[in-house]
N, CA, C and O atoms as a GROMACS GRO file, in nm:
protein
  504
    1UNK      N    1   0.084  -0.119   0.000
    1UNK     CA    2   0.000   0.000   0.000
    1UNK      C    3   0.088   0.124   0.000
    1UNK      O    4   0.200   0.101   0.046
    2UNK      N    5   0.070   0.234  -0.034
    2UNK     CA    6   0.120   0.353  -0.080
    2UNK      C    7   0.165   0.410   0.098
    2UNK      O    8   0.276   0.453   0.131
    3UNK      N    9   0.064   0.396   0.175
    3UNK     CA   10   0.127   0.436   0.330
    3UNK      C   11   0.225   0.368   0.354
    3UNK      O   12   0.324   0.438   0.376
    4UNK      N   13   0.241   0.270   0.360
    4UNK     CA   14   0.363   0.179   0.415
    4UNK      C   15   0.508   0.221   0.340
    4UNK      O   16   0.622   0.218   0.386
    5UNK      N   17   0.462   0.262   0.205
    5UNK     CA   18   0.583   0.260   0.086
    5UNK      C   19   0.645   0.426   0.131
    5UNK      O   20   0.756   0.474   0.108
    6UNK      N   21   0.536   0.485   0.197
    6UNK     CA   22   0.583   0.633   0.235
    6UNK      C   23   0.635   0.666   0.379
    6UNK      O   24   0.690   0.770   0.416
    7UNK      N   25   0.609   0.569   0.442
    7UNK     CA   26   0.689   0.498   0.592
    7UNK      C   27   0.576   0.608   0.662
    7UNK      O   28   0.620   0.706   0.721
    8UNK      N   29   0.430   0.587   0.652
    8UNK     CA   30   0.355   0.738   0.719
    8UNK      C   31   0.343   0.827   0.720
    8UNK      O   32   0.277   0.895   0.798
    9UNK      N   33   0.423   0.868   0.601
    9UNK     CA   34   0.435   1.021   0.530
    9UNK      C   35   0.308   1.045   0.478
    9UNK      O   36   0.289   1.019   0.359
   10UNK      N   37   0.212   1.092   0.550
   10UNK     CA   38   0.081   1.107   0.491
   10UNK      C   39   0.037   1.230   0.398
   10UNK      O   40  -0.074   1.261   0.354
   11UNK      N   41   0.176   1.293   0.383
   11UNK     CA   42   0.131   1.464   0.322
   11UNK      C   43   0.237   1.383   0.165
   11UNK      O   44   0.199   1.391   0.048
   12UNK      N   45   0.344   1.325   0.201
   12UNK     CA   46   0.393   1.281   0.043
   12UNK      C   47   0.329   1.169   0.008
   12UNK      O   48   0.361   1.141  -0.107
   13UNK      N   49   0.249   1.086   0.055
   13UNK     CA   50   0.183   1.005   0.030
   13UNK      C   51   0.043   1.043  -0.076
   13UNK      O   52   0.020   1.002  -0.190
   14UNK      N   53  -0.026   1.125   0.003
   14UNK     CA   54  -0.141   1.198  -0.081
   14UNK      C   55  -0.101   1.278  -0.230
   14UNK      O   56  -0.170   1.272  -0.332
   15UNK      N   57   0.012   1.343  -0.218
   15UNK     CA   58   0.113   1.408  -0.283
   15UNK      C   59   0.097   1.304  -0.410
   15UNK      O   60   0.024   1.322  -0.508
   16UNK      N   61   0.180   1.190  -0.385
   16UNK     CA   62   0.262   1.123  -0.474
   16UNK      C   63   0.049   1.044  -0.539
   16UNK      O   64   0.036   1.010  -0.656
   17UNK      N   65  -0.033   1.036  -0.472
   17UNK     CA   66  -0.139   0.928  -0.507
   17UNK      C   67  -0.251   1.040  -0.617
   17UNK      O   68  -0.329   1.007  -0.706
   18UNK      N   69  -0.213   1.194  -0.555
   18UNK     CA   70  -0.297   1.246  -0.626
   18UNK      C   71  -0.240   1.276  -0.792
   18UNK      O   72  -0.313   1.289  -0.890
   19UNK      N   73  -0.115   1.280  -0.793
   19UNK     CA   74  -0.053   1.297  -0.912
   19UNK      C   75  -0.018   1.161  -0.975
   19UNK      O   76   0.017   1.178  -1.092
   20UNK      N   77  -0.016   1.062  -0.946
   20UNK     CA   78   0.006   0.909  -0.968
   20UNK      C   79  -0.063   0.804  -1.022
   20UNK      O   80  -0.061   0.742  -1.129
   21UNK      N   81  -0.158   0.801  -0.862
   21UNK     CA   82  -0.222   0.669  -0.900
   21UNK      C   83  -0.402   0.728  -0.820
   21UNK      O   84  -0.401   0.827  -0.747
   22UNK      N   85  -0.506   0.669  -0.842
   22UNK     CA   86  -0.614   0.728  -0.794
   22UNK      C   87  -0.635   0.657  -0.601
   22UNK      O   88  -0.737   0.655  -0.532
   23UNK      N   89  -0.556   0.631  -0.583
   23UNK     CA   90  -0.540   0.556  -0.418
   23UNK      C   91  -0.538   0.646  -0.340
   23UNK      O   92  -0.476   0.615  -0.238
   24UNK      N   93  -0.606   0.821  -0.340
   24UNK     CA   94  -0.590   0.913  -0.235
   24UNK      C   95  -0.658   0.904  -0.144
   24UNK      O   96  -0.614   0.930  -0.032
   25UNK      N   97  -0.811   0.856  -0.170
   25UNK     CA   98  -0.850   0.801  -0.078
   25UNK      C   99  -0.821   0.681   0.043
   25UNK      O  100  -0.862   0.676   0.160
   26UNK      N  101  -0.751   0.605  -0.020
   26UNK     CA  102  -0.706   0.530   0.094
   26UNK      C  103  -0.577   0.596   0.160
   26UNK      O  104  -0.538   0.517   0.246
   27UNK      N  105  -0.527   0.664   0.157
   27UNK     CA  106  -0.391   0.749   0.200
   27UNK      C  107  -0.450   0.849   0.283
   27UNK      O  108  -0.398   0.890   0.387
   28UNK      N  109  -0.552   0.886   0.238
   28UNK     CA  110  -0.674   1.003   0.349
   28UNK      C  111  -0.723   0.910   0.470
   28UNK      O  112  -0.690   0.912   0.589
   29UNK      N  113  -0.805   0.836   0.407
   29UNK     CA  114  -0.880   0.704   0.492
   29UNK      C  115  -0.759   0.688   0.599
   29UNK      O  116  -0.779   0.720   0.716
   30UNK      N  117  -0.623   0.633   0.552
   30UNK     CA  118  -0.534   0.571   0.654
   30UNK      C  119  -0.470   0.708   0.739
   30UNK      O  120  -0.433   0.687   0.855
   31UNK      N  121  -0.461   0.814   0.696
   31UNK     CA  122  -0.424   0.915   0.743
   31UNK      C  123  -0.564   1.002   0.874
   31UNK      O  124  -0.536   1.075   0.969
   32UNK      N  125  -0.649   0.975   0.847
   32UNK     CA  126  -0.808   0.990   0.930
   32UNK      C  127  -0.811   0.893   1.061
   32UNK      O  128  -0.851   0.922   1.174
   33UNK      N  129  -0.738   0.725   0.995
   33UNK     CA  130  -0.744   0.648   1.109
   33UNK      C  131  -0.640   0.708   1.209
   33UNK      O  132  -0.670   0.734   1.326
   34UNK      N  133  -0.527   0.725   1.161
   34UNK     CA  134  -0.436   0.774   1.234
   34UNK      C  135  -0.430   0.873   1.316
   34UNK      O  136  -0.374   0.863   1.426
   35UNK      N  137  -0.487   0.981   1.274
   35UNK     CA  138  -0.539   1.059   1.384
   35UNK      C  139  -0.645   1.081   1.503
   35UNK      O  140  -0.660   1.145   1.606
   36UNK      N  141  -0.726   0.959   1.398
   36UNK     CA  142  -0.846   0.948   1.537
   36UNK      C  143  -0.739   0.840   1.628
   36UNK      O  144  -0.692   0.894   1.728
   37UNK      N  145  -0.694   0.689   1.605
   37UNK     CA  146  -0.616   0.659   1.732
   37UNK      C  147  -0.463   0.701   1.757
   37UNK      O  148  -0.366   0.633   1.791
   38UNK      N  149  -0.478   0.846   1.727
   38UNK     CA  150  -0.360   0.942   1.804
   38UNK      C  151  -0.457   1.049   1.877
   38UNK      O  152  -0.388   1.148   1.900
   39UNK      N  153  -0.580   1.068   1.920
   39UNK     CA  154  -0.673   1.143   1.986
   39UNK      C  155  -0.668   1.271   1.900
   39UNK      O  156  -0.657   1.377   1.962
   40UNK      N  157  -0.676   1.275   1.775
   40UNK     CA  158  -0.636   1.395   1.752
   40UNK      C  159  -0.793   1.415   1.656
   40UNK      O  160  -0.795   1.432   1.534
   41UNK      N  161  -0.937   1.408   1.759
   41UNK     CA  162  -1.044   1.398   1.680
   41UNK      C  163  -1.055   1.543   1.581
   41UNK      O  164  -1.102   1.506   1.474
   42UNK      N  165  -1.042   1.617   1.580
   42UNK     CA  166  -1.039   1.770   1.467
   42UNK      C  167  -0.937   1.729   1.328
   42UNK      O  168  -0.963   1.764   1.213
   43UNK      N  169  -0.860   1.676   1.354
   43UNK     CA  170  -0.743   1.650   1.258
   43UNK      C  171  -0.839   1.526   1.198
   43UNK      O  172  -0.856   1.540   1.077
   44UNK      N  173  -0.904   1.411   1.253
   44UNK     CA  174  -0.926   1.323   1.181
   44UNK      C  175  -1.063   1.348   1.120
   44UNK      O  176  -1.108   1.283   1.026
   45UNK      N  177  -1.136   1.466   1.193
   45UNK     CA  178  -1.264   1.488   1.120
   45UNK      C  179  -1.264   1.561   1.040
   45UNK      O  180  -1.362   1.585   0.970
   46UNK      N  181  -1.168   1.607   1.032
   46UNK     CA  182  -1.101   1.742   0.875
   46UNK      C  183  -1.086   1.626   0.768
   46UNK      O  184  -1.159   1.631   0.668
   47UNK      N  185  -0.986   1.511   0.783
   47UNK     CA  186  -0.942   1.444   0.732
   47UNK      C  187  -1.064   1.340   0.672
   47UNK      O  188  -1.082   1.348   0.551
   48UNK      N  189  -1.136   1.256   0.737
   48UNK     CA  190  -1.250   1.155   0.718
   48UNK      C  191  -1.351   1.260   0.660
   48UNK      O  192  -1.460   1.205   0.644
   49UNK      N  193  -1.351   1.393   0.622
   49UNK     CA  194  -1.456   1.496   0.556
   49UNK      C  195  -1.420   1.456   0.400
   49UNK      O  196  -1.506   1.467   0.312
   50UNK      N  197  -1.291   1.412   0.373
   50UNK     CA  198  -1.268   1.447   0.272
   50UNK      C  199  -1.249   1.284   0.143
   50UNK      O  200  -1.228   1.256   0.025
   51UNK      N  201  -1.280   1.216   0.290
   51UNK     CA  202  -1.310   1.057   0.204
   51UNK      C  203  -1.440   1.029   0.203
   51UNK      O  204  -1.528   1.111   0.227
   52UNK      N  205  -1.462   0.883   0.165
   52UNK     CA  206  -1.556   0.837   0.079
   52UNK      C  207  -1.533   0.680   0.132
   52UNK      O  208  -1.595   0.590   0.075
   53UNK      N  209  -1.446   0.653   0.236
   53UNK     CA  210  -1.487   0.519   0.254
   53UNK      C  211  -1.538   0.474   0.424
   53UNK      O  212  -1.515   0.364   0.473
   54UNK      N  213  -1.585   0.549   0.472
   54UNK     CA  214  -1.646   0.555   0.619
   54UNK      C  215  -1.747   0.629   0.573
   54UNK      O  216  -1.738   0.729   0.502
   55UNK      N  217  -1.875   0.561   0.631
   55UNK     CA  218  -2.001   0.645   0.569
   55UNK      C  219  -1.979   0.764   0.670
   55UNK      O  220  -1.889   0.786   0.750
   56UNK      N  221  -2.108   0.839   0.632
   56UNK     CA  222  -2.145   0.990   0.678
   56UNK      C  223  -2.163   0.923   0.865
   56UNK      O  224  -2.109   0.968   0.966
   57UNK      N  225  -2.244   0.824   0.854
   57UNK     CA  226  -2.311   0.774   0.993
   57UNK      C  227  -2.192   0.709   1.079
   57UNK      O  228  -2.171   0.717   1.200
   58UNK      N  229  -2.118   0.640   0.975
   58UNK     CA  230  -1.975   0.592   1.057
   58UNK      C  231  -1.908   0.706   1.157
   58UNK      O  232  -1.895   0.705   1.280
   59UNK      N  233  -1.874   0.799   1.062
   59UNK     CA  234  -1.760   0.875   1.108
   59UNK      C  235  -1.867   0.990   1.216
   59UNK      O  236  -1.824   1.058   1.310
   60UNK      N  237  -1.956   0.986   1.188
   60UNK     CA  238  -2.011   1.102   1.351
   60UNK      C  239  -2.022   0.980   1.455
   60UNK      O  240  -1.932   0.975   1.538
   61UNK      N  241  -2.118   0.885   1.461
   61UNK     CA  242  -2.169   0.796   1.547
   61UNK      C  243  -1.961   0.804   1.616
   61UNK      O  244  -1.944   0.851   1.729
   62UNK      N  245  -1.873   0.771   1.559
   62UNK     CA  246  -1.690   0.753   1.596
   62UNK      C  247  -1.676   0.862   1.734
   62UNK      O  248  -1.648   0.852   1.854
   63UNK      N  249  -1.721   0.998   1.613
   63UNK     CA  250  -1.672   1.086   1.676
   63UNK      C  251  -1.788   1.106   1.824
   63UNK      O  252  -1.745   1.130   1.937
   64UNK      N  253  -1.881   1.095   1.802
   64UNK     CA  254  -1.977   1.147   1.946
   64UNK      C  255  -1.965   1.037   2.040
   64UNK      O  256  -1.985   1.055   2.160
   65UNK      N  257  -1.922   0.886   1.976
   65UNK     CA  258  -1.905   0.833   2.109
   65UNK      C  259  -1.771   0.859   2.216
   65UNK      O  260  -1.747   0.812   2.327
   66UNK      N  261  -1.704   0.947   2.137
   66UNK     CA  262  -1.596   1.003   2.265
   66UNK      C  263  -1.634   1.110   2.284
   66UNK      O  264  -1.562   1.169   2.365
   67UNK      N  265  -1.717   1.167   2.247
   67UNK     CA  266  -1.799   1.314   2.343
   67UNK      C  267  -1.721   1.445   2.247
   67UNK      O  268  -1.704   1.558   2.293
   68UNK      N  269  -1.687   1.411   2.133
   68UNK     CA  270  -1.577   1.485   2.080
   68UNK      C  271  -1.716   1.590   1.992
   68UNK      O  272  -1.741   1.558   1.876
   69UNK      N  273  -1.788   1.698   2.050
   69UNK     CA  274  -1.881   1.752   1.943
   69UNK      C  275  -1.842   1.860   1.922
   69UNK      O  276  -1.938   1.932   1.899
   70UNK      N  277  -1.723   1.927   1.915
   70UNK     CA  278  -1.634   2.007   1.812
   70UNK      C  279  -1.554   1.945   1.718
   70UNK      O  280  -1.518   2.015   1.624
   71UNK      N  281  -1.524   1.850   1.720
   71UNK     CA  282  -1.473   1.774   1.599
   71UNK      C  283  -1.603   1.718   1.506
   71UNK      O  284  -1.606   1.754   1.388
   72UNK      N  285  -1.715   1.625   1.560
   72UNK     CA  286  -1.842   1.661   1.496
   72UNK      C  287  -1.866   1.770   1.401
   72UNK      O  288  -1.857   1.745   1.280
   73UNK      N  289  -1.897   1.898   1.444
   73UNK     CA  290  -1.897   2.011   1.390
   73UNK      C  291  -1.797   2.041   1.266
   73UNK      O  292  -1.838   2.100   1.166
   74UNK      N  293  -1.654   1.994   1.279
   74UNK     CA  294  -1.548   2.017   1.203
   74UNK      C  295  -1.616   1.906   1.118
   74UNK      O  296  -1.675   1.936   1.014
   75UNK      N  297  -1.608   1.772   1.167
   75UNK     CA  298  -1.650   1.706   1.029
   75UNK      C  299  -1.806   1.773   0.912
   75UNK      O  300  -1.826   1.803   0.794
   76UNK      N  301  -1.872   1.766   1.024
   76UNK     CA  302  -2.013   1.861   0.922
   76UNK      C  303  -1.965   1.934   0.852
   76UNK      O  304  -1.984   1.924   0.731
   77UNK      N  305  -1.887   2.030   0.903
   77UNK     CA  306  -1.862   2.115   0.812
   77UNK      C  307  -1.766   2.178   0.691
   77UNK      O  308  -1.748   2.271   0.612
   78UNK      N  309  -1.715   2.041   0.746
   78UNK     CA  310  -1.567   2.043   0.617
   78UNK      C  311  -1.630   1.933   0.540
   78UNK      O  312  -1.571   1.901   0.437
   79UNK      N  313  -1.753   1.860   0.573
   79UNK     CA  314  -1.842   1.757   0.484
   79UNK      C  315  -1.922   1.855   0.377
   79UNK      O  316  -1.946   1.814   0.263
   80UNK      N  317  -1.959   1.985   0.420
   80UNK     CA  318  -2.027   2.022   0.341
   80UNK      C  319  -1.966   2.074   0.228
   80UNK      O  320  -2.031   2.101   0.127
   81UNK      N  321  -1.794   2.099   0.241
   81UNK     CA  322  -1.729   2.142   0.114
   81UNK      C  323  -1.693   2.071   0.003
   81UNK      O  324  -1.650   2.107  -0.106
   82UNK      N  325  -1.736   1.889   0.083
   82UNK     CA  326  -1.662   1.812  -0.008
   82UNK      C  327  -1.771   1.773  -0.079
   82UNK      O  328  -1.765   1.687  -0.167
   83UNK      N  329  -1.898   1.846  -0.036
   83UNK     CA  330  -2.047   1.717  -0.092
   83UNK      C  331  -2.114   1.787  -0.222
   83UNK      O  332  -2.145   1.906  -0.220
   84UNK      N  333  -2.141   1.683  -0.362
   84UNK     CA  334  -2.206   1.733  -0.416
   84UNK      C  335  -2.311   1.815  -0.398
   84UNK      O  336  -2.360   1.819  -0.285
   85UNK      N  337  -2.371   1.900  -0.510
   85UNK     CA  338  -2.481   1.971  -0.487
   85UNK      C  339  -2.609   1.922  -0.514
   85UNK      O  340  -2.710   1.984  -0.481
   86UNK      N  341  -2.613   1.778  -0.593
   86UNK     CA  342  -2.730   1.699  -0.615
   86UNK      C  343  -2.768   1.606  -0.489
   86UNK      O  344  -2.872   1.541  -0.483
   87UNK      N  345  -2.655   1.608  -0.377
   87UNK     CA  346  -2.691   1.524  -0.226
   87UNK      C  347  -2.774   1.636  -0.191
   87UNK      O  348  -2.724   1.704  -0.101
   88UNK      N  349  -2.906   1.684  -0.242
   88UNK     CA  350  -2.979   1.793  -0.132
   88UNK      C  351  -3.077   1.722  -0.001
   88UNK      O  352  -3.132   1.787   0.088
   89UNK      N  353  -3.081   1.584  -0.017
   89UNK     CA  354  -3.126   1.567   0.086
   89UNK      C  355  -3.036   1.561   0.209
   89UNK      O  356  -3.071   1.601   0.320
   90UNK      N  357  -2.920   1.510   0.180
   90UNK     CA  358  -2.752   1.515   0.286
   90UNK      C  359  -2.737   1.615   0.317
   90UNK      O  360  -2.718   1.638   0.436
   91UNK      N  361  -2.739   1.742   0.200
   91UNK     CA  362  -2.698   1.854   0.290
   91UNK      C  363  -2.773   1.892   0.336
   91UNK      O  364  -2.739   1.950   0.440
   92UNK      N  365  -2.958   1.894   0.299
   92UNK     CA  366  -3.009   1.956   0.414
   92UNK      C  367  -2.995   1.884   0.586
   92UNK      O  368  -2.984   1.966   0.677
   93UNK      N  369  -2.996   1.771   0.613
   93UNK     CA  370  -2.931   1.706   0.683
   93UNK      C  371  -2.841   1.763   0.756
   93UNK      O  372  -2.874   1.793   0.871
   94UNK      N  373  -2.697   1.795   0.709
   94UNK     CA  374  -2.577   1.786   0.756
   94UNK      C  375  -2.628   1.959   0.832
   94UNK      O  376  -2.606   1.990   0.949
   95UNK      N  377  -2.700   2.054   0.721
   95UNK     CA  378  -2.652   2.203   0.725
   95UNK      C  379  -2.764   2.199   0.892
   95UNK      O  380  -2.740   2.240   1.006
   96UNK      N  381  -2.879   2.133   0.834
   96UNK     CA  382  -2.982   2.098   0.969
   96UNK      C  383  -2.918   2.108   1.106
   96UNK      O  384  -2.961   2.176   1.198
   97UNK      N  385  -2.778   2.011   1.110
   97UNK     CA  386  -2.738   1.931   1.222
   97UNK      C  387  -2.675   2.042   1.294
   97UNK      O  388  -2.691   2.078   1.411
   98UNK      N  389  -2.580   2.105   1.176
   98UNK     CA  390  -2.527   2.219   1.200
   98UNK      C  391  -2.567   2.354   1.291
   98UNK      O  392  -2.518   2.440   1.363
   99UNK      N  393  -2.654   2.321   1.252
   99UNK     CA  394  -2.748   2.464   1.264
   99UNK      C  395  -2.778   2.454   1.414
   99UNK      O  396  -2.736   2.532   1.501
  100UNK      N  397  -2.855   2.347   1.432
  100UNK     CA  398  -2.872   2.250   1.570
  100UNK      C  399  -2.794   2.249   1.636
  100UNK      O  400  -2.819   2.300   1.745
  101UNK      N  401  -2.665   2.197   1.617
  101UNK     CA  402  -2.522   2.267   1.764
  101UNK      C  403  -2.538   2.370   1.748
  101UNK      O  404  -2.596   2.408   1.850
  102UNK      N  405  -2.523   2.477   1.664
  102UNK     CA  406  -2.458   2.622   1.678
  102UNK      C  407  -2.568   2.694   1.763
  102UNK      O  408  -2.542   2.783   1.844
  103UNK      N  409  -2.676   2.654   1.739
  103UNK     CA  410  -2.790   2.728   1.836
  103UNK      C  411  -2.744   2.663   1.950
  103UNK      O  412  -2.687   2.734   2.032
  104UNK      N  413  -2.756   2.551   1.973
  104UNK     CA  414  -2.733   2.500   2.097
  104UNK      C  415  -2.612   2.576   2.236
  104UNK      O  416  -2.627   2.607   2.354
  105UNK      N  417  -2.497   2.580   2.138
  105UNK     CA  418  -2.394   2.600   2.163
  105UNK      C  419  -2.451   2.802   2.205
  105UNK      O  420  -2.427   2.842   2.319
  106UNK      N  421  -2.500   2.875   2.132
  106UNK     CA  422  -2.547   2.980   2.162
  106UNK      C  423  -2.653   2.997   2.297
  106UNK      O  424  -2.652   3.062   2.401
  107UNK      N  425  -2.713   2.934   2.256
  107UNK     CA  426  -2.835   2.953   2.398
  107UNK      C  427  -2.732   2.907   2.537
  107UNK      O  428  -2.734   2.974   2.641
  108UNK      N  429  -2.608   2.734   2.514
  108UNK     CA  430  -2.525   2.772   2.641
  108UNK      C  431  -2.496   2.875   2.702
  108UNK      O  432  -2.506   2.920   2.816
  109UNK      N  433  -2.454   2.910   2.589
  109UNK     CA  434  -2.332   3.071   2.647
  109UNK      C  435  -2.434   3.186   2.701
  109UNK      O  436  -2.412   3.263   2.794
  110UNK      N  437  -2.548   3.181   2.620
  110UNK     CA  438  -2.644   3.310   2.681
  110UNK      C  439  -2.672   3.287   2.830
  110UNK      O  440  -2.678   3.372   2.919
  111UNK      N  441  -2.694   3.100   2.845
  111UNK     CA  442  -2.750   3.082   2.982
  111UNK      C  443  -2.642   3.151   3.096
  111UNK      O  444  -2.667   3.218   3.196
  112UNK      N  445  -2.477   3.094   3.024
  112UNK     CA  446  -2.385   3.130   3.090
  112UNK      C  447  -2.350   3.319   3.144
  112UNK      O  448  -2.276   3.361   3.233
  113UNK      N  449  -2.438   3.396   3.046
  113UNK     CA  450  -2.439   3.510   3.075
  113UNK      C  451  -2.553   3.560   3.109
  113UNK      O  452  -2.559   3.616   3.219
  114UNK      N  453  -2.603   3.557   3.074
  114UNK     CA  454  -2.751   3.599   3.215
  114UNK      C  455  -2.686   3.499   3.355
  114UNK      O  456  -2.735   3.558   3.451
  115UNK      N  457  -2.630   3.420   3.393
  115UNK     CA  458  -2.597   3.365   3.521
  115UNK      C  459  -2.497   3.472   3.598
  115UNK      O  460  -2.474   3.500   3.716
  116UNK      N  461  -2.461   3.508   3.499
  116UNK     CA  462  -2.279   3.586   3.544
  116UNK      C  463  -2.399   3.729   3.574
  116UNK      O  464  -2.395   3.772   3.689
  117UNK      N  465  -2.489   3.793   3.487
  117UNK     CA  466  -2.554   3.885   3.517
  117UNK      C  467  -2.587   3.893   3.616
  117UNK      O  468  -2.552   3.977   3.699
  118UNK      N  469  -2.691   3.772   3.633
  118UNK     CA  470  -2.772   3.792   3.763
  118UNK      C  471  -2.672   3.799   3.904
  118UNK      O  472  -2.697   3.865   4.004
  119UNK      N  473  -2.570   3.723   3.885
  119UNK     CA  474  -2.470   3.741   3.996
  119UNK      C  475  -2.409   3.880   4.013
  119UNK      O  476  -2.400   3.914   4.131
  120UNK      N  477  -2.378   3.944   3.948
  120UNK     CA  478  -2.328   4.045   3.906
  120UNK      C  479  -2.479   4.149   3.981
  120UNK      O  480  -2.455   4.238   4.062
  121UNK      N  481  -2.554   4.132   3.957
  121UNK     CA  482  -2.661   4.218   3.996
  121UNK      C  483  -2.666   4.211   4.154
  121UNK      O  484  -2.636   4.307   4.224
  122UNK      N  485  -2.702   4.101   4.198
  122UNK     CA  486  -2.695   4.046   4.341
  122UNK      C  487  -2.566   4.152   4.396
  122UNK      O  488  -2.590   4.242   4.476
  123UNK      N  489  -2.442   4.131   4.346
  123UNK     CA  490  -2.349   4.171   4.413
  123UNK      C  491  -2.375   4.337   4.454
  123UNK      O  492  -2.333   4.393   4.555
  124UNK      N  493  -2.451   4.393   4.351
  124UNK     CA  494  -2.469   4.543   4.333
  124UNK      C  495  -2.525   4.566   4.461
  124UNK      O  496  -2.485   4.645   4.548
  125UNK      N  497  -2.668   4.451   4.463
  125UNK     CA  498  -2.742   4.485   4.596
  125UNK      C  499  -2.726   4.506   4.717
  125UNK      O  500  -2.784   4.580   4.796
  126UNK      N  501  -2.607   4.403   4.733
  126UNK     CA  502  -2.612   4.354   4.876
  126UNK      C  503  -2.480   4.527   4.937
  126UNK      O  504  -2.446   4.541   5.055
   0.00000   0.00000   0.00000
């Protein structure tokens, strides 16, 4: 295989497969595994965005069972650069999911500031 022949060189590996031979995907694929068991879930969900051999359901169900939902997010959304424009049912999906943390992730932080407010107010009173 082209990884082994590049001793893990995963940047001359892709290099040598995209100008070569059509095996980039598996040089991505093996380069995706590698970073998810090196904990490096953002690096491998950048990376697994950009293949085609771990389904869509594989690679989130991976990532959320280690609680990793900023790498989630990274994969959604580096999924949406790589995805045709005739997947409109996927992307409404993916942009859906999206949309769904980022609110989420917003209403946290508001809760987190109206908390800090109301404390902040209290303190005025007393």
């Amino acid at each position: 295989m082209a990884v082994a022949a590049c001793g893990n060189s995963f940047t001359v590996a892709v290099t040598v497969c995209v100008t070569v031979c059509p095996r980039c995907t598996q040089v991505l694929t093996a380069q995706a595994d590698h970073y998810f068991n090196s904990n490096q879930s953002e690096l491998a969900a950048s990376t697994y965005a950009k293949t085609k051999t771990h389904s869509f359901e594989q690679v989130t169900l991976k990532l959320l069972a280690l609680g990793e939902k900023d790498a989630v997010k990274r994969y959604l959304s580096d999924k949406l650069d790589h995805m045709r424009s005739t997947d409109r049912a996927q992307l409404t999906m993916v942009c859906s999911w999206l949309t769904e943390m980022y609110l989420h992730q917003l209403n946290a932080a508001s809760g987190i500031i109206v908390g800090l407010f109301c404390l902040y107010s209290r303190s005025l009173l007393h």
